[in-house]
N, CA, C and O of each residue as an XYZ file, in Angstrom:
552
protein
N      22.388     18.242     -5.481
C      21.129     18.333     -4.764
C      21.364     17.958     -3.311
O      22.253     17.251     -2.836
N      20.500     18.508     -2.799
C      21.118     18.093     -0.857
C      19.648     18.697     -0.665
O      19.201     19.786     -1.023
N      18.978     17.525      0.086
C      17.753     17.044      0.780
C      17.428     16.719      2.112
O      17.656     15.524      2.299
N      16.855     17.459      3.427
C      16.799     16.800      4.448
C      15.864     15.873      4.608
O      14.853     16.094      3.941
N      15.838     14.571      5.488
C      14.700     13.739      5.657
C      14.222     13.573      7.003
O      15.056     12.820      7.507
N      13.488     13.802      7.742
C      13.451     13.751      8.995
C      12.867     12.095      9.845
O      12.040     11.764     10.694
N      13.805     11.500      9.051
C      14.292      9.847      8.996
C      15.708      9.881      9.477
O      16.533     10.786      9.352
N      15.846      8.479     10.166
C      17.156      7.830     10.531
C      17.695      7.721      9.415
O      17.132      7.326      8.395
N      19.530      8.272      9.584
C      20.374      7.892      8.410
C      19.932      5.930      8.091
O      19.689      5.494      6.966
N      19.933      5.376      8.914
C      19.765      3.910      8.255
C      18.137      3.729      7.203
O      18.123      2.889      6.303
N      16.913      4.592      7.472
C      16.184      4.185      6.759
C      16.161      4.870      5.489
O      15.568      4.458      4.492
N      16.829      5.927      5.568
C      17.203      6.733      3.918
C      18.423      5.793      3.121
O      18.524      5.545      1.919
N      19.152      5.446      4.070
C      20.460      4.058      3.016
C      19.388      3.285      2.623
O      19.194      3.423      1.415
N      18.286      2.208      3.371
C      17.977      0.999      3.472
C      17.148      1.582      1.656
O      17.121      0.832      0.680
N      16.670      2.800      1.661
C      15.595      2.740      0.656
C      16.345      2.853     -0.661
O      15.746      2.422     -1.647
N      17.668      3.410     -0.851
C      18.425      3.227     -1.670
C      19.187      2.180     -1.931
O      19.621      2.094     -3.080
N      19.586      0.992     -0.814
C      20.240     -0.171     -0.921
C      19.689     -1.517     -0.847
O      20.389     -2.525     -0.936
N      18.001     -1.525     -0.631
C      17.049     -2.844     -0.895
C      16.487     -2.465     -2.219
O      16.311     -1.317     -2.628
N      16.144     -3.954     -3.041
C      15.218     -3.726     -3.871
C      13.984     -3.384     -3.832
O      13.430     -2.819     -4.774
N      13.364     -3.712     -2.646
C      12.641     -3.798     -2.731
C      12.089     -2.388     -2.403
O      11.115     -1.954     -3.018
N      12.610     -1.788     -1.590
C      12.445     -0.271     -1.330
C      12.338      0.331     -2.618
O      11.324      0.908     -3.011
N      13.393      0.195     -3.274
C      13.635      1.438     -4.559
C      12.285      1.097     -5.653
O      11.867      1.848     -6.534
N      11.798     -0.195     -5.309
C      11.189     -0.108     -6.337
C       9.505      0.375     -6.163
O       8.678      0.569     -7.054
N       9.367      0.474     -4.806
C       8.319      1.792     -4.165
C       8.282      3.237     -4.680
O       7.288      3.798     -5.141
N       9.567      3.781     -4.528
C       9.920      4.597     -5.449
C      10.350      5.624     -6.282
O      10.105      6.787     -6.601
N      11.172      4.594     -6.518
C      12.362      5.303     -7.770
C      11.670      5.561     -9.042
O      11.195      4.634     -9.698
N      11.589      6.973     -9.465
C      10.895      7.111    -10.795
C      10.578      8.535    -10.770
O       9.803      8.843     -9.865
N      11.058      9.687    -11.687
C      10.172     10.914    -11.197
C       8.509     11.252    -12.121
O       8.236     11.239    -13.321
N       7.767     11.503    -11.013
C       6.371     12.051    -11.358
C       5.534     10.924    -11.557
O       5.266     10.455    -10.451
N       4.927     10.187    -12.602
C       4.135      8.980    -12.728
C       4.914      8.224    -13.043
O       4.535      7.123    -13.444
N       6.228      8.525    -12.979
C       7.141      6.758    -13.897
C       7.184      6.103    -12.552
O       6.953      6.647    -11.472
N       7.533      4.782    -12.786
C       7.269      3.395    -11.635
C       8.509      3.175    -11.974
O       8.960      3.724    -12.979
N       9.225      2.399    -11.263
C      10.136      1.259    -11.801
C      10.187     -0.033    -10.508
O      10.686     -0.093     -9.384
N       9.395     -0.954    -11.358
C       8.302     -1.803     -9.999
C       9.934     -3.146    -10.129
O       9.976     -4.021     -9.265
N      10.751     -3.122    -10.915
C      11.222     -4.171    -11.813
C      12.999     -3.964    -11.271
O      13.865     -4.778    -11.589
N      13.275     -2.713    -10.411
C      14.529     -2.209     -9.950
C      14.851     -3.104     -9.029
O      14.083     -3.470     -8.139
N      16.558     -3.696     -9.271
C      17.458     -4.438     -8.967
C      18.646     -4.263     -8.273
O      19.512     -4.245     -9.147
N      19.213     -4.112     -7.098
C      20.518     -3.089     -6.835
C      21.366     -4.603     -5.727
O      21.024     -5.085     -4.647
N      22.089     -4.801     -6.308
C      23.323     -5.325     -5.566
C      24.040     -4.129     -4.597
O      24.604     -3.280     -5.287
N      24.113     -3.941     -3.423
C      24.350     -3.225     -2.804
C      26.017     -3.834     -2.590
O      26.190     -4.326     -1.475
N      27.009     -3.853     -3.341
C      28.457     -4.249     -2.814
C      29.228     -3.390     -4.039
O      28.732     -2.739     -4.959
N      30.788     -3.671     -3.654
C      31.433     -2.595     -4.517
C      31.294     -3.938     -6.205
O      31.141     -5.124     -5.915
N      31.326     -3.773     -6.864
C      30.549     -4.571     -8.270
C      29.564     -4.662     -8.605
O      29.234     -4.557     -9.787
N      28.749     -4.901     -7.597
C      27.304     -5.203     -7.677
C      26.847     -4.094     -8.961
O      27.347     -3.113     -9.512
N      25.551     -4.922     -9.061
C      24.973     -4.340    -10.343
C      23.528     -3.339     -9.519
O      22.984     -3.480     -8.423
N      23.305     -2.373    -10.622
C      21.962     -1.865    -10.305
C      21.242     -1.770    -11.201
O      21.902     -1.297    -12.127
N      20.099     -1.964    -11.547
C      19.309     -1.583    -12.871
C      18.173     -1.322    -12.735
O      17.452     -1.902    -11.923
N      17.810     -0.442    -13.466
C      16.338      0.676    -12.785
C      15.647      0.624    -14.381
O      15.944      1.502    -15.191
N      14.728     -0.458    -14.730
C      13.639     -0.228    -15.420
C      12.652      0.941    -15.815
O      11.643      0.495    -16.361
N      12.666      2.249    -15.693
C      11.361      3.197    -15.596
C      10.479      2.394    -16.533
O      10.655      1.835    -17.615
N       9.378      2.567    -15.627
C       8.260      2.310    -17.071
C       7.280      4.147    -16.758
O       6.945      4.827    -15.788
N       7.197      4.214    -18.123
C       6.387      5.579    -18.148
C       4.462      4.838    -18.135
O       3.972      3.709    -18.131
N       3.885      6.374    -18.134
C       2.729      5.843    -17.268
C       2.192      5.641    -19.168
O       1.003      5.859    -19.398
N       3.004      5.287    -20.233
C       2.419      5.183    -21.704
C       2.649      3.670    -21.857
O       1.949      3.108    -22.700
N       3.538      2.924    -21.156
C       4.280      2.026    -21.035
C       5.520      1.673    -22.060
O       5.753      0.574    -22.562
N       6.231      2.864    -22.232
C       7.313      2.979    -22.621
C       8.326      2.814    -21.328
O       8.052      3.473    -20.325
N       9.533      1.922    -21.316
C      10.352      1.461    -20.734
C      11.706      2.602    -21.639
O      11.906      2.924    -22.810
N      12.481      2.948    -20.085
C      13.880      3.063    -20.282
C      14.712      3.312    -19.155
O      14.877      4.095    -18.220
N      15.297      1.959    -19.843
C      16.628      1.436    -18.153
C      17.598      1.933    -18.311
O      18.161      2.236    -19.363
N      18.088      2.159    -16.600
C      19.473      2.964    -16.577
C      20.145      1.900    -15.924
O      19.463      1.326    -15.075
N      21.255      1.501    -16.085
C      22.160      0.759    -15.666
C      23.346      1.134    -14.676
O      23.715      2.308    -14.662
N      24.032      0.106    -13.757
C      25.155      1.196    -13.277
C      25.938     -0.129    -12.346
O      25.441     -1.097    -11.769
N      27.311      0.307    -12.495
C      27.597     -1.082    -11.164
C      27.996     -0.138     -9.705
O      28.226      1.046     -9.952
N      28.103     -0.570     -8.154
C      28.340     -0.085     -7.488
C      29.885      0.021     -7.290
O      30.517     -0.959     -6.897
N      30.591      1.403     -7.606
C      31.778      1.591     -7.311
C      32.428      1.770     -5.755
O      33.627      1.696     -5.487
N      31.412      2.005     -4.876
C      31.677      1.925     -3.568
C      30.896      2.263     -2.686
O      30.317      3.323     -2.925
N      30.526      1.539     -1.291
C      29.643      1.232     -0.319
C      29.980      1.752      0.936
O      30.844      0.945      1.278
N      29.870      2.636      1.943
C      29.963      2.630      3.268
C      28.333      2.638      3.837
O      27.426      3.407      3.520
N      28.325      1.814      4.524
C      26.876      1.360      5.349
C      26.541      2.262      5.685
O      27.255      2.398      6.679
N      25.713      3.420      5.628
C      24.613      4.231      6.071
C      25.551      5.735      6.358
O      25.369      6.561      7.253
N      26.485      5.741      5.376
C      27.073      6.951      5.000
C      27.570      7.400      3.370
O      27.684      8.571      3.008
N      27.846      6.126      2.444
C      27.834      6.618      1.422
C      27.843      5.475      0.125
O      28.393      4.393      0.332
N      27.207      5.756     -1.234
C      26.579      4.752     -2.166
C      27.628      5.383     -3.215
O      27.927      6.541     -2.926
N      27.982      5.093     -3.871
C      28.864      5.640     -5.757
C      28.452      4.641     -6.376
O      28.706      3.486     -6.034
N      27.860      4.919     -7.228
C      28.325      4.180     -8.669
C      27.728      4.914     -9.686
O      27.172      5.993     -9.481
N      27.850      4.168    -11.203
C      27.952      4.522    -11.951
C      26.797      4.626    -12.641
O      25.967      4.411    -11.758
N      26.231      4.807    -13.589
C      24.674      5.482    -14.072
C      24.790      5.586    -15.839
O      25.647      6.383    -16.224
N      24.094      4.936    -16.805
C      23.847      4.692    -18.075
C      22.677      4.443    -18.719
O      22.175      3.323    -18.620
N      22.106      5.377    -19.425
C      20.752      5.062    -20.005
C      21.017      3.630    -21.437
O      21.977      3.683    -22.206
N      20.093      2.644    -21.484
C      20.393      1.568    -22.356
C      20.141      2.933    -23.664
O      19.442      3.932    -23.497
N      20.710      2.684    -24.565
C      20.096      3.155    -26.241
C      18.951      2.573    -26.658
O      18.250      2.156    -25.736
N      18.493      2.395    -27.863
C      17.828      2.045    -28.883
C      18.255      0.415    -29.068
O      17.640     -0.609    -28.768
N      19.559      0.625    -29.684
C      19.953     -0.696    -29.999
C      20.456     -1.699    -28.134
O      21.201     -2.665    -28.299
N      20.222     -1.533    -27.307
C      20.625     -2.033    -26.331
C      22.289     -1.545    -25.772
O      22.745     -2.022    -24.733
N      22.883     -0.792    -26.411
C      24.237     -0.112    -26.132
C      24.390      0.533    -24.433
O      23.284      0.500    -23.895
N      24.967      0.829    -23.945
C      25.033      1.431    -23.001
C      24.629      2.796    -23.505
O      24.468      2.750    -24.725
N      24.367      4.214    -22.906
C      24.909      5.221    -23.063
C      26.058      5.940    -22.774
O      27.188      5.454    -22.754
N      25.648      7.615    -22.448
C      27.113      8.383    -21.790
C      26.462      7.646    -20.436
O      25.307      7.503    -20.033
N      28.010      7.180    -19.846
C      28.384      6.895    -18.495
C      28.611      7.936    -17.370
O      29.419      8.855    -17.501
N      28.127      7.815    -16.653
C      27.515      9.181    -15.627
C      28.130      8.393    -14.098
O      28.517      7.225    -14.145
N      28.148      8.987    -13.121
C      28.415      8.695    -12.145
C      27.576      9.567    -10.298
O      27.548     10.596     -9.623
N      27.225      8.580    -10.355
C      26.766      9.085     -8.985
C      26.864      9.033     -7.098
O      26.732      8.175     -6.225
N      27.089     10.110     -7.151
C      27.518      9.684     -5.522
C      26.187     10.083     -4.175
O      25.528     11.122     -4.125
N      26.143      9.435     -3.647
C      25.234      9.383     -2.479
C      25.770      9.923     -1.159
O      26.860      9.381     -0.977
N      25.584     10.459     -0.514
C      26.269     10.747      0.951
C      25.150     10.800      2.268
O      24.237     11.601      2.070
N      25.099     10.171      3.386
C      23.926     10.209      4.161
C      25.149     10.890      5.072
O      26.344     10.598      5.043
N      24.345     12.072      6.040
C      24.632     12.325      7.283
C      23.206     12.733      8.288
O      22.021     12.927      8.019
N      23.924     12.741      9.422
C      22.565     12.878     10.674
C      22.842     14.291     10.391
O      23.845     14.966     10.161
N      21.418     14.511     10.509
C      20.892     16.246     10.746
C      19.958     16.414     11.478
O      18.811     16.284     11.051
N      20.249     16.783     12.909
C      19.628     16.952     13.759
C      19.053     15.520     14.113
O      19.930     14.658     14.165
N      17.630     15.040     14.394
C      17.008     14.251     14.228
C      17.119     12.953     12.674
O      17.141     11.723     12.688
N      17.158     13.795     11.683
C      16.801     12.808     10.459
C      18.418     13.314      9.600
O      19.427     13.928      9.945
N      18.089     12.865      8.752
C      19.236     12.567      7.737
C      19.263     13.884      6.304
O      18.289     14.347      5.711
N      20.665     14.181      6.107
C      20.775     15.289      5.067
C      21.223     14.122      4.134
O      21.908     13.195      4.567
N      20.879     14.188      3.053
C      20.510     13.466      1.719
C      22.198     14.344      1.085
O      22.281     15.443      1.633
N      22.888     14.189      0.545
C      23.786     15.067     -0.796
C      24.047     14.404     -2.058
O      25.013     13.650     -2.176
N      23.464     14.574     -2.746
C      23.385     13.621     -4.277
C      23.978     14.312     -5.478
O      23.563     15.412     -5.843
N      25.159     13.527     -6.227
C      26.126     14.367     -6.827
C      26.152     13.066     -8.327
O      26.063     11.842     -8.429
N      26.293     14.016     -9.084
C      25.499     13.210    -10.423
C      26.763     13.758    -11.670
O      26.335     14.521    -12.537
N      27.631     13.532    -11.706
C      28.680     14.003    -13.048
C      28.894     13.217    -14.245
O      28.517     12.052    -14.376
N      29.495     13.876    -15.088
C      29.744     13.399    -16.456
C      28.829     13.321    -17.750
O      28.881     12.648    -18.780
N      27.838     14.442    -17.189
C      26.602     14.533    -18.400
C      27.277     14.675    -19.589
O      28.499     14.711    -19.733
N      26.162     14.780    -20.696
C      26.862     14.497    -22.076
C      27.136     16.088    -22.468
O      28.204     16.609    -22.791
N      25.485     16.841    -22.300
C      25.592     18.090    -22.639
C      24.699     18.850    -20.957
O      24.511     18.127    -19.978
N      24.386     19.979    -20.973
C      23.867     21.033    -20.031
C      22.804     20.491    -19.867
O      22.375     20.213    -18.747
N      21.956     20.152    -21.370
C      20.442     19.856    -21.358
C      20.136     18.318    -20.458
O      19.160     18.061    -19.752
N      21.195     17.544    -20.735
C      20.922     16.530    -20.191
C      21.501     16.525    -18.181
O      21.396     15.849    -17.158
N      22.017     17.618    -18.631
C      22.239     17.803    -16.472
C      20.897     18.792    -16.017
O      20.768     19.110    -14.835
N      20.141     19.142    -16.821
C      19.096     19.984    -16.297
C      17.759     19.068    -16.247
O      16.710     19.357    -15.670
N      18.006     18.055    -16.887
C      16.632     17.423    -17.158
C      17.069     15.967    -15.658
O      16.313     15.643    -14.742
N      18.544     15.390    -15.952
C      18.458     14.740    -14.726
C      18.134     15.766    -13.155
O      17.529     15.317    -12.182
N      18.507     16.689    -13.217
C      18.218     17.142    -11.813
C      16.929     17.624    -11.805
O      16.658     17.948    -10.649
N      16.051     17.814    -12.516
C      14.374     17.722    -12.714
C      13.823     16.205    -12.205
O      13.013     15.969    -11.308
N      14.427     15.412    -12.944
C      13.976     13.791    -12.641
C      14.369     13.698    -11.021
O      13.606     13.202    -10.191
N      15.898     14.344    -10.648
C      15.997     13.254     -9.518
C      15.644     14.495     -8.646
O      16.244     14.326     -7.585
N      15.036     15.514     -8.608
C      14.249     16.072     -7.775
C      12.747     15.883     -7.078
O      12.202     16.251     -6.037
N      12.279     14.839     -8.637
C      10.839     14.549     -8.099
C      11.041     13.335     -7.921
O      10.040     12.682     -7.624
N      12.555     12.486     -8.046
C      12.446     11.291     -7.434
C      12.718     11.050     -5.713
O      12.540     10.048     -5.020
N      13.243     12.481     -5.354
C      13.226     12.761     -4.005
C      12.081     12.950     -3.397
O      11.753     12.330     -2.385
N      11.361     13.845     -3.980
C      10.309     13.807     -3.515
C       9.478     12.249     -3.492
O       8.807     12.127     -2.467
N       9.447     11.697     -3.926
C       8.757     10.552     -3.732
C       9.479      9.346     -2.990
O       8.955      8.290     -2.635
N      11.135      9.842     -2.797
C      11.440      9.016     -1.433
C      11.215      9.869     -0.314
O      11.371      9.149      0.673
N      10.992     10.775     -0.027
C       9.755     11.523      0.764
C       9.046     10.745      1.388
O       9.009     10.158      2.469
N       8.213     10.923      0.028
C       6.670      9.844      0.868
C       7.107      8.551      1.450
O       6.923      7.986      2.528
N       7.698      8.305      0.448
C       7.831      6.924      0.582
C       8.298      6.183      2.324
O       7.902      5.160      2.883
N       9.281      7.253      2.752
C       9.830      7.260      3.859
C       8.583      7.626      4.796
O       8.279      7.180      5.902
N       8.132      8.322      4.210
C       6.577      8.839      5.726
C       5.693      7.410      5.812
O       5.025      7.278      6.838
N       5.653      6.650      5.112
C       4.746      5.446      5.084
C       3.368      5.482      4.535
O       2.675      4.465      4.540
């Protein structure tokens, strides 16, 4: 996926690398995740609560595999199971560059389990763009 924002590369990092940002919001369509946690360093942890608007909860987990300040985020990405297990381990990479005025977004998401589950994340993290959108307009 590759997104322009007509935002400074630093306020498109800041909303992916504070908690407090992501948890404005990270979530696609009515899911919230008011409860999202992100250690922004190479270990650091991230964990993204969704709560659905039924109040069904399901967290994705991930640690940060690597950081450049207001050019690029990796890490790793796991839905919890049923029994609290991890899931399939997924990996995601972030890339900020200046475009023109605001910032080109490139978001790269591998290691799905099957097709269905790479079609349904790039549904989710399409309308979760959109709502760092808004989020960024104020």
């Amino acid at each position: 996926l590759q997104r322009d924002f007509p935002h400074p590369v630093e306020a498109v990092f800041a909303a992916w690398t504070r908690s407090d940002a992501l948890r404005r919001w990270m979530g696609p369509g009515e899911v919230c995740a008011p409860e999202s946690e992100i250690d922004p360093r190479p270990g650091g942890r991230i964990i993204i609560p969704m709560v659905n608007p039924d109040g069904r909860v399901h967290t994705a987990r991930g640690e940060i595999l690597e950081i450049v300040p207001n050019r690029k985020l990796r890490f790793s990405w796991a839905w919890d199971q049923e029994d609290g297990s991890p899931g399939q381990r997924m990996e995601i990479t972030l890339e900020f560059a200046p475009a023109g005025e605001g910032t080109r977004l490139t978001f790269r998401q591998v290691n799905f389990i099957d097709a269905e589950a790479r079609e349904k994340h790039q549904e989710g993290w399409t309308a979760c763009l959109d709502k760092l959108a808004r989020h960024l307009q104020g």
